[in-house]
N, C-alpha and C positions, 0 to 999 in steps of 0.2 A: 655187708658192703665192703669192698678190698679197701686198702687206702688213697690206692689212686682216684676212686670214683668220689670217694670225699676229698679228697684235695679238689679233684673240680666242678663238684658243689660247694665247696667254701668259693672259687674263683666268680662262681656263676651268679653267687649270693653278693661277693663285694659289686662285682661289675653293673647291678642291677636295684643295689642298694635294699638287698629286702631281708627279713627278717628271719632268722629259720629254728627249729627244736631242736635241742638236742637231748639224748639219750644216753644215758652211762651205765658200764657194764655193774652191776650194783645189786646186792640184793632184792631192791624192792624197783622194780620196773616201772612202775609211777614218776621215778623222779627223773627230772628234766631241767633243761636253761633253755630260754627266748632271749633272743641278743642276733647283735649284727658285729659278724666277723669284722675286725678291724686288720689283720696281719693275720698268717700261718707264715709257718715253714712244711716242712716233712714230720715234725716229729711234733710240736706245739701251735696253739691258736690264741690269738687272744680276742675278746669278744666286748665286748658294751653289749652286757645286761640289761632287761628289763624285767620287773615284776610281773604278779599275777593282772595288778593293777592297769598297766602300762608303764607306768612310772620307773625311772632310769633307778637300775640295782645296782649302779658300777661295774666295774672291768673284772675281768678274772682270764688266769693264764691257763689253759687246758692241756693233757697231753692227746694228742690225738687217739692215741691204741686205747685209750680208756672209754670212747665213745662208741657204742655198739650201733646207734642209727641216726637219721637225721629224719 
């Protein structure tokens, strides 16, 4: 997925307040974050976290080019 089409599924996600996966280019393709984008730019995101639980994991700053899917 280009960058442009994630930048507007992150827009699609705040405007509609919902929650979405993320996927990092990484050796082990299992790993993931659930969280609701609070801010992007072009180049970073920042997200409110949640557990496997539901339960809120905190904030964490992303860079976008490290995220392979949503």
């Amino acid at each position: 997925m280009s960058n442009n089409l994630f930048l507007e599924q992150f827009n699609k996600s705040i405007e509609n307040n919902e929650f979405i996966e993320m996927y990092s280019y990484s050796g082990n393709g299992n790993e993931f974050a659930v969280g609701q984008i609070i801010a992007y730019s072009s180049e970073e995101l920042l997200i409110h976290a949640i557990n496997n639980m539901g339960m809120d994991d905190g904030f964490f700053i992303g860079k976008i080019k490290d995220i392979c899917k949503i």
